[in-house]
C-alpha positions as CSV (number, residue, x, y, z in Angstrom):
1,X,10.0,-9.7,12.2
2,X,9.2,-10.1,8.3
3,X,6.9,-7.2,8.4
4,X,9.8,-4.9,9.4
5,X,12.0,-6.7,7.5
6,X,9.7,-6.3,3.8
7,X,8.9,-2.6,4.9
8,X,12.8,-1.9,5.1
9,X,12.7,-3.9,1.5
10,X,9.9,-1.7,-0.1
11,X,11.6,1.3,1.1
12,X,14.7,0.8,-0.4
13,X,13.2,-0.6,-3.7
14,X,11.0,1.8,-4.2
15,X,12.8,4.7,-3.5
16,X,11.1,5.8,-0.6
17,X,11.4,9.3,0.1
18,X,9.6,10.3,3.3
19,X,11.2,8.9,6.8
20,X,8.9,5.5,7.6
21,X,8.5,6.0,11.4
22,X,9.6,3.0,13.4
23,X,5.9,2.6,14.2
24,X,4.6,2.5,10.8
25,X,1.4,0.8,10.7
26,X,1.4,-2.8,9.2
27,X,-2.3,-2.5,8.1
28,X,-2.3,0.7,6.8
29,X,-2.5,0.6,2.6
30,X,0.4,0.1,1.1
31,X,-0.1,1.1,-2.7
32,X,-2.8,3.4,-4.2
33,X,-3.7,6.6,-3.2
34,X,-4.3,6.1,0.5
35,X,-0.5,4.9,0.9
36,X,1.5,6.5,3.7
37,X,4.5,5.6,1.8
38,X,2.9,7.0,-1.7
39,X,3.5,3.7,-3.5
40,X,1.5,3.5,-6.8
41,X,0.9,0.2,-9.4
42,X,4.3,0.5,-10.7
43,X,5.7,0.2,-7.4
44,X,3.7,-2.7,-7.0
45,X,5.2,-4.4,-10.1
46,X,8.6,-3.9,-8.3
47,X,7.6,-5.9,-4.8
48,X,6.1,-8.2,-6.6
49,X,9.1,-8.9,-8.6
50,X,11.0,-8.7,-5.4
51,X,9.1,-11.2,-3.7
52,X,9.7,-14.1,-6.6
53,X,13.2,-12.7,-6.3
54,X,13.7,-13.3,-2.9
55,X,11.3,-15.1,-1.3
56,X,10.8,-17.6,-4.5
57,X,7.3,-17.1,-4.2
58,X,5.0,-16.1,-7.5
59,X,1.9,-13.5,-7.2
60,X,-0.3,-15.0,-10.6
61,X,-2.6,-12.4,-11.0
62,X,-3.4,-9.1,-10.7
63,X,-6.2,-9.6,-8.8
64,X,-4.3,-11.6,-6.3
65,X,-1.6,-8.6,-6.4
66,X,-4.2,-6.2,-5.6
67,X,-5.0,-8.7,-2.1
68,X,-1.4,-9.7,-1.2
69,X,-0.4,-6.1,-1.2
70,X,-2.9,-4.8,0.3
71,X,-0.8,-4.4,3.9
72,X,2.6,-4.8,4.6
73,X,1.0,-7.7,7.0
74,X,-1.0,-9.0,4.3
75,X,2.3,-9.2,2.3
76,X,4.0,-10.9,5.0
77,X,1.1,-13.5,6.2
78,X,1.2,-14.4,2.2
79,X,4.9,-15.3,2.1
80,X,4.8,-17.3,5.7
81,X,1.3,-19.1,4.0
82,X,3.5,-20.2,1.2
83,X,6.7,-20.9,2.7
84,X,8.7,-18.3,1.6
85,X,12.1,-18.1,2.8
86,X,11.9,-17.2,6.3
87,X,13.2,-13.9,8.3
88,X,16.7,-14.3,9.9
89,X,14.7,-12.7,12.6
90,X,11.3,-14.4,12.8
């Protein structure tokens, strides 16, 4: 599943220091202060360095930053909309 598969990503990238249950919701914010994994706008920079990185896929703006990473599945419905490489798993 890609969203698993970017959460495990973000994690790693961004240093992650609390334990991400395995039910970690999808939908729940993902950077700014209502983050469960307390990612802020320079963790954003990261991801979305990450994501041209490995998925080949360029976020423009930062308006369109602020929307693509909104959700882990907002991240993920993004890359599959683009045709980012896919998941091994999906």
């Amino acid at each position: 599943m890609l969203e698993k598969e970017l959460l495990t990503t973000i994690v790693e990238l961004c240093n992650v220091q609390e334990d991400v249950p395995d039910d970690f919701p999808m939908d729940s914010p993902l950077v700014g202060p209502d983050s469960l994994l307390g990612l802020d706008s320079l963790d954003a920079v990261e991801i979305v360095v990450m994501v041209q990185d490995v998925y080949g896929i360029r976020i423009d703006t930062q308006d369109q930053a602020r929307e693509i990473l909104s959700t882990v599945k907002s991240l993920a419905d993004y890359i599959r909309e683009k045709g980012g490489i896919k998941s091994i798993s999906d």
